[in-house]
N, C-alpha and C positions, 0 to 999 in steps of 0.2 A: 401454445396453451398447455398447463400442468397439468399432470394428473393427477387427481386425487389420491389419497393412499391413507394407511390407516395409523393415525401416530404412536398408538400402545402395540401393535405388531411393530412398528421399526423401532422405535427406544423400546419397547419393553416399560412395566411398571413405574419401577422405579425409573429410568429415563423419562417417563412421560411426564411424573411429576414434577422432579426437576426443571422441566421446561415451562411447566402452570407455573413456577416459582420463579422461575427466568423472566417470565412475559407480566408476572404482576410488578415484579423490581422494573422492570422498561417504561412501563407507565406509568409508576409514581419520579422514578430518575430520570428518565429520555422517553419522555412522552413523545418526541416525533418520530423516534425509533422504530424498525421491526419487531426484532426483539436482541436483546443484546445479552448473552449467555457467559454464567459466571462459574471461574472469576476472571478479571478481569482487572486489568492495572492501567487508572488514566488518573494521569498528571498533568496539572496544568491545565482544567478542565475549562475554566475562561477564558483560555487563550485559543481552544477550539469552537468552530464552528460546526456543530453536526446535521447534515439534510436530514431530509424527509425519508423515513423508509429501509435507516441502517439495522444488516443484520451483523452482528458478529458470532464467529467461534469461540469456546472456550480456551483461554489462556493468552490472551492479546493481550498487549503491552500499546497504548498509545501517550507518548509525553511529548507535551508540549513547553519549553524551557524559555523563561520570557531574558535569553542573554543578551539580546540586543535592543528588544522593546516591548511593548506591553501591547502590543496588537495582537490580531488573531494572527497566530503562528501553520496551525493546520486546519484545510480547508477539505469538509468532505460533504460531496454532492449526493445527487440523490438516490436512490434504490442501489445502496451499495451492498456489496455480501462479499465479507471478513472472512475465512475460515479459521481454525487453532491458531495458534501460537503465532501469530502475525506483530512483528513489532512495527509502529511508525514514530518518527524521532525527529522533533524539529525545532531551531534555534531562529530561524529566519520564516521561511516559508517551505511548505510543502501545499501543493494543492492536485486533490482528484475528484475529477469528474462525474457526471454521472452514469449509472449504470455499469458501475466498474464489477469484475469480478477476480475478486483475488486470494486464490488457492492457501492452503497452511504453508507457517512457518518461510511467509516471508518476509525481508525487509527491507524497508524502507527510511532514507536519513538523507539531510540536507544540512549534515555535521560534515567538517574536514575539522580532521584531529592534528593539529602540526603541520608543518609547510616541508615538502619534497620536489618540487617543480616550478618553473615558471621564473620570476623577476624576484619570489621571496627569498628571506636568507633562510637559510633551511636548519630543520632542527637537527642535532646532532642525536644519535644514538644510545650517546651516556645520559640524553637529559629522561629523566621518567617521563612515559606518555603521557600520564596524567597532566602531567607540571607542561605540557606541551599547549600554546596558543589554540583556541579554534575559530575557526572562521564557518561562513558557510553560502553554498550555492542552492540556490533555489532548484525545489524538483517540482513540477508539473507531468500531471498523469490524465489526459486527455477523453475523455466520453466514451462508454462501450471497450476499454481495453479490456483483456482478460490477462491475470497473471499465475503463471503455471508454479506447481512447488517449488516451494524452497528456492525461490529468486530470491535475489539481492539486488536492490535499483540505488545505485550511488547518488552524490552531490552533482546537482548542474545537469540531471538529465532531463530532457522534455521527454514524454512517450507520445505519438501520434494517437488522434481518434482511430477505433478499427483493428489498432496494434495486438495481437497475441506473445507472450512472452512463453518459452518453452522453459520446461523444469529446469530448475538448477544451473540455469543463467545468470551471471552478471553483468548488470547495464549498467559502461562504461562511459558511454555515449549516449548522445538524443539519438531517438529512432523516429522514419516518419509515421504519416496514417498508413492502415489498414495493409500495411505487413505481418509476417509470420519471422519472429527472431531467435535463433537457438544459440546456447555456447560461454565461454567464455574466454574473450568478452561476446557478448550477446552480438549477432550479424543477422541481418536479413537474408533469407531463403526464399521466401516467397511474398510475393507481393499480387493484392486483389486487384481486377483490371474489370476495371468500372463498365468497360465497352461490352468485353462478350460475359460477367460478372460471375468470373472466376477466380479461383486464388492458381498463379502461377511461379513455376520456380523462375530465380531472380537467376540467370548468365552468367552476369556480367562479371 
């Protein structure tokens, strides 16, 4: 349960107004919205799908880039809450669940800029990055995760329901549910055990 509090003692004046002004733009632009606080950089806005109940921070970046098809590219669930400077970036697909929460300044992309691994022929060095192929892996970001600042969550990662992501991690990897992951690359530490319903550290 929240607690109530007083919104001209936390913004202040001029804070408070700014947000009457935030919440009247929400409802004439993203009426299913929380409120969505500007400014704000979205591209590609029919190629997203936004639930019920998005809140964002100021200074977000979300674009959706229809390089491969004109479907919805980014998919975002319900009672989400964005903080600052959050970028999310998708060419194929990106999808997050609901009730996700994810801290400032961080990001997310299901862009591969050029090929360095695997069966591709790989791009050379002298070529400019720009002028470089992109392809891309699907991200999925699973119900109730929370993500700590300044994450980076790469191409091709699943994140488990339940997952906590710790600051200033990069997810290189899928993670499963209801772990706690720090680092880079990002590892599990602890994981919740449903039995005695604790979070314990991982051994292994």
């Amino acid at each position: 349960m929240h607690k109530k509090y007083n919104k001209i003692e936390t913004y202040g004046l001029w804070g408070f107004l700014k947000l009457l002004w935030a919440l009247l733009c929400t409802k004439i632009f993203y009426p299913k919205a929380r409120i969505i606080r500007r400014p704000i950089d979205i591209r590609g806005k029919k190629f997203i799908h936004f639930g019920e109940g998005l809140t964002t921070g100021k200074g977000c970046r979300i674009e959706a880039i229809p390089f491969f098809s004109k479907d919805i590219l980014i998919r975002l669930g319900k009672d989400i809450e964005i903080n600052d400077f959050v970028h999310i970036a998708a060419i194929s697909s990106v999808t997050i669940g609901d009730h996700v929460l994810i801290a400032s300044k961080v990001f997310i992309s299901d862009i591969v800029h050029g090929a360095y691994g695997g069966n591709a022929q790989h791009d050379h060095p002298d070529t400019p990055p720009r002028d470089r192929p992109l392809t891309a892996k699907q991200v999925v970001i699973e119900d109730n995760v929370w993500i700590g600042e300044s994450v980076s969550i790469l191409p091709g990662v699943t994140i488990g329901k339940g997952t906590i992501i710790g600051a200033n991690s990069v997810v290189t990897k899928s993670l499963p549910p209801n772990v706690i992951a720090v680092g880079i690359p990002a590892k599990p530490i602890k994981k919740y055990n449903l039995t005695t319903q604790r979070w314990e550290e991982i051994t292994d």
